[in-house]
Structures are given as structure tokens and as C-alpha cells.
C-alpha positions in Angstrom: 0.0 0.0 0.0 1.7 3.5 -1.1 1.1 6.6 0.8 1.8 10.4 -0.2 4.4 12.2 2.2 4.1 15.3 2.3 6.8 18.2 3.7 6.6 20.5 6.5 4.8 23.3 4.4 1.5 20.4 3.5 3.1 19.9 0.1 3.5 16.8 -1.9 7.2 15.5 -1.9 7.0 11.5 -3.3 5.6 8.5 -1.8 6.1 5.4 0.8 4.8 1.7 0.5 4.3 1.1 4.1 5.2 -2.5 5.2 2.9 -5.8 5.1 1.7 -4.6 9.1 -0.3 -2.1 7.6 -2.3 -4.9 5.8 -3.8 -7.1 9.0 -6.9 -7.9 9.0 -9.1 -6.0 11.5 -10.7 -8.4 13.8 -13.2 -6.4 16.2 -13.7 -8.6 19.3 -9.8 -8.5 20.0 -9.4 -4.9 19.5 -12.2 -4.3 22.0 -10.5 -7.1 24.4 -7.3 -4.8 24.5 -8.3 -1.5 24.6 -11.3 -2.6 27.6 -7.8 -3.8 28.8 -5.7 -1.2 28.6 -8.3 1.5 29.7 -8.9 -1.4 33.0 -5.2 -1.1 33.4 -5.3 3.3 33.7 -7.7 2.6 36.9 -6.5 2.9 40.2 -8.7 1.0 42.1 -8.0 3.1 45.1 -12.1 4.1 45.4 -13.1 3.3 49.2 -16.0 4.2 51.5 -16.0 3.1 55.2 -18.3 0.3 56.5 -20.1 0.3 60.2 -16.6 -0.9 61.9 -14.8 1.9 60.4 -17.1 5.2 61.0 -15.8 6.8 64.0 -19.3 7.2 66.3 -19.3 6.2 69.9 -20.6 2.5 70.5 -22.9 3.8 73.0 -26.6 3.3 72.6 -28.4 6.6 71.7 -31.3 6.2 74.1 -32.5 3.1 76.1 -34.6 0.7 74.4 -38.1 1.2 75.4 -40.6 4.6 76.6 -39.0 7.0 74.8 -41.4 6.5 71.3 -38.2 6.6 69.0 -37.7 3.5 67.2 -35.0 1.0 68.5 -31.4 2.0 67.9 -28.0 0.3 68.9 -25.5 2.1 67.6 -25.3 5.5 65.6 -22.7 3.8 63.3 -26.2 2.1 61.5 -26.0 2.0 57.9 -29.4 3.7 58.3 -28.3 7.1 60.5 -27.0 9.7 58.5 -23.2 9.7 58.4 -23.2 6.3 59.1 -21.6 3.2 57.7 -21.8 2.3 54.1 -23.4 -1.3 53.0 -21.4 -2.8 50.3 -19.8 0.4 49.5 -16.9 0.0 47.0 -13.4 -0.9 48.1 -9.9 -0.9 47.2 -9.1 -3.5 44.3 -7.3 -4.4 41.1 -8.9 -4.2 38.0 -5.4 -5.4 36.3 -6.0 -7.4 33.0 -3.4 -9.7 32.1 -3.0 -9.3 27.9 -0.4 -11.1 26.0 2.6 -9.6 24.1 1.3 -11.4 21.0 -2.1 -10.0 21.5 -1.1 -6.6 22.0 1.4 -6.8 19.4 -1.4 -7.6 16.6 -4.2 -5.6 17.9 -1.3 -2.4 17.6 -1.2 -3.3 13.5 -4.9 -3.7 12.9 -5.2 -0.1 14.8 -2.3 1.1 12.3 -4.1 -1.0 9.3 -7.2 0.6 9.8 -5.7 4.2 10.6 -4.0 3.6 6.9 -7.2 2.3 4.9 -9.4 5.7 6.7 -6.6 7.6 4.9 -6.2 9.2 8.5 -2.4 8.4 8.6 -0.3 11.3 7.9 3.6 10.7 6.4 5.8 13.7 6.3 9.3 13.8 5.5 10.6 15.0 8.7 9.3 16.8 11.9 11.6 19.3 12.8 11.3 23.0 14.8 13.7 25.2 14.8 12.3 26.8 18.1 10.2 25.1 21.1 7.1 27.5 19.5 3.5 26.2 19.8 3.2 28.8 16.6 5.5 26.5 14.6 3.2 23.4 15.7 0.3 25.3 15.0 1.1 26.5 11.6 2.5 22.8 10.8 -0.7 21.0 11.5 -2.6 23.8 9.6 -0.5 23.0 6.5 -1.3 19.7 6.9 -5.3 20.4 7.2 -5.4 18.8 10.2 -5.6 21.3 13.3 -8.8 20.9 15.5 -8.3 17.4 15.1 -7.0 14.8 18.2 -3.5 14.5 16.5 -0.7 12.2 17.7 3.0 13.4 16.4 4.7 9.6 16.9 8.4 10.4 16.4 11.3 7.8 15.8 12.8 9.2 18.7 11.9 11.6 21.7 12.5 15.6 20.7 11.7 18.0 23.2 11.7 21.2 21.1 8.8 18.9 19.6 7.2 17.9 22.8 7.5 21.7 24.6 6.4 23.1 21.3 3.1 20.9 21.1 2.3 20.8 25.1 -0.2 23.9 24.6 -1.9 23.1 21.9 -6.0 20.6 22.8 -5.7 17.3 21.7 -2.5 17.2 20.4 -0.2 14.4 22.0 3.9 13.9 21.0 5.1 10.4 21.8 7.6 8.0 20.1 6.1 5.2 17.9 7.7 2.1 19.5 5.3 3.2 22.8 2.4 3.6 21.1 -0.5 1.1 21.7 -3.8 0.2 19.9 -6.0 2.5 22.0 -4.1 5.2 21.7 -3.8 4.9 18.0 -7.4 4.4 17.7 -8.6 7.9 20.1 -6.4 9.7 17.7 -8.4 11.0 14.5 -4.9 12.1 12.8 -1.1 10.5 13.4 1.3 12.3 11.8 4.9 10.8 11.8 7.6 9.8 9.1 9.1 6.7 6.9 11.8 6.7 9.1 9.9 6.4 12.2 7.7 3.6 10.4 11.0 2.0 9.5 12.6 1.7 13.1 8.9 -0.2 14.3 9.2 -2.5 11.2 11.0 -5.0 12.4 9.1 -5.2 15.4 5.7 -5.8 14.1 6.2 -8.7 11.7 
């Protein structure tokens, strides 16, 4: 599959037959296995709310049990008193899922194969800034016709004029290929990046 590549100015400069990963066959059920994954893997699990042994109240009975015309009452620490415990409240846990390194590793080319056929991969000959400018990043992604867009820059290797250039700029995330992952690649509606950053994940894919 050829692709145009286009220079910094949104012009076209040649083409680039991206490699045989850019080909897989989209299968749906494990793309939505490892991106439920990976978004199960972001959580903390650190959510907690405090049962009737943990409130602090006094244990002391809030009036005796008969002749006062107030229902009976042991504690204030009830589940049904304000402030009080919660029932089957939500506790600390892990919501881990473990996914293979074959699994991921294929679900990452049918996100990339499907990014290709949607024509919403962008190839540009190299990503450079003279100065760490969010004009320059601006102006670049207008040239391209793809600002107001969720854009990932995926760069061979980590530039931080790049990175401090794009930082104030919605929706726009820098990261190197190699660390990219199928959900990220499918929340972006644009990755812009170069042959030569396509070239150093080659190997790694087939």
C-alpha cells in the first residue's frame, strides 16, 4: 500500500509503500478485548467508602430501648443514620487485565491498518522545529489540514523542542512510535509521523 508524504509546508514530496503490518486484518472482538484492557489497566482501584466498623461514632446506645417513642437503635454507626456506615460500599481492588505480548502486538497493526485504509495516517518527511514554539506546531498541522483534530505526532525518537512546542496546543499528543498502543492509536483521529519512524517499528511488528 503507497502513501503520499508530504513536507513540513503540507506539500506533496514523493511516496512510501508502508510495510505488510499495515495490511492485518481487523478483527473487532480483540481490539475491544485490548483496549477494555488497557483503559482497565489506567484505573486505580483506590475508590473506598467506610463500613459500620470503620465510622468513627461512639458505640454507646443513643437512648435506652423502650418509653421514649423513638424506634429501637443500637448504635449511631447504622447504615441507616446519617453519616453512618456504608453497605457494600466500593473498596480498594485491582482491576489489572493480564494481555499477551502477541495479542497486543497484533491488535497495535490492525489499529495502524485501519488508521491507513481511513486515509487518516499522515507521512511527512521530517518533523523538525527550529524553536520550542506552539506557533510552529500550529502552523504545521494547519499546512497539513489537520488542526482541531485529536492529533498524535509519533516520532522515531523523543525531541523536546517537539514535545514543549506541542504541550499547549488541545488534543495534540507527541510520543515515540515504538510506545504507542492500539487504543491510543485508535482515540487519535490524525497520526502524523515519518518513513523513518515507520522503519525503526518495522521489524518489530512482523
Amino acid at each position: 500500500m503507497d502513501t503520499i508524504v508530504y513536507n513540513v509546508e503540507g506539500k506533496e514530496k514523493g511516496k512510501y509503500e508502508l510495510p505488510a503490518f499495515f495490511n492485518t486484518e481487523v478483527k473487532t472482538a480483540l481490539l475491544h478485548e485490548i483496549t477494555t484492557g488497557y483503559l482497565a489497566n489506567l484505573r486505580s482501584g483506590t475508590h473506598a467508602t467506610k463500613t459500620r466498623g470503620e465510622v468513627s461514632f461512639s458505640g454507646a446506645k443513643p437512648w435506652k430501648q423502650k418509653g421514649t417513642g423513638n424506634a429501637r437503635a443500637g448504635q449511631k454507626n447504622s447504615p441507616l443514620w446519617r453519616k453512618g456506615g456504608i453497605i457494600f460500599g466500593p473498596q480498594p481492588r485491582d482491576y489489572y487485565q493480564k494481555m499477551s505480548k502477541q495479542k497486543r502486538r497484533i491488535a497495535l497493526s490492525m489499529a495502524f491498518s485501519n488508521l491507513a485504509k481511513e486515509n487518516n495516517l499522515v507521512l511527512v518527511d521530517l518533523i523538525k522545529f527550529d524553536e520550542a514554539k506552539t506557533k510552529n506546531v500550529a502552523t504545521f498541522l494547519k499546512n497539513l489540514k489537520i488542526d482541531g483534530k485529536k492529533v498524535i505526532i509519533a516520532l522515531s525518537k523523543n525531541d523536546d523542542v517537539v514535545k514543549t512546542a506541542a504541550k499547549n496546543i488541545k488534543n495534540v499528543v507527541v510520543a515515540q512510535i515504538a510506545n504507542l498502543n492500539a487504543y491510543e492509536v485508535m482515540w487519535a483521529d490524525k497520526i502524523v509521523t515519518t518513513p523513518e519512524a515507520i522503519d525503526s517499528i518495522k521489524q518489530k511488528q512482523a
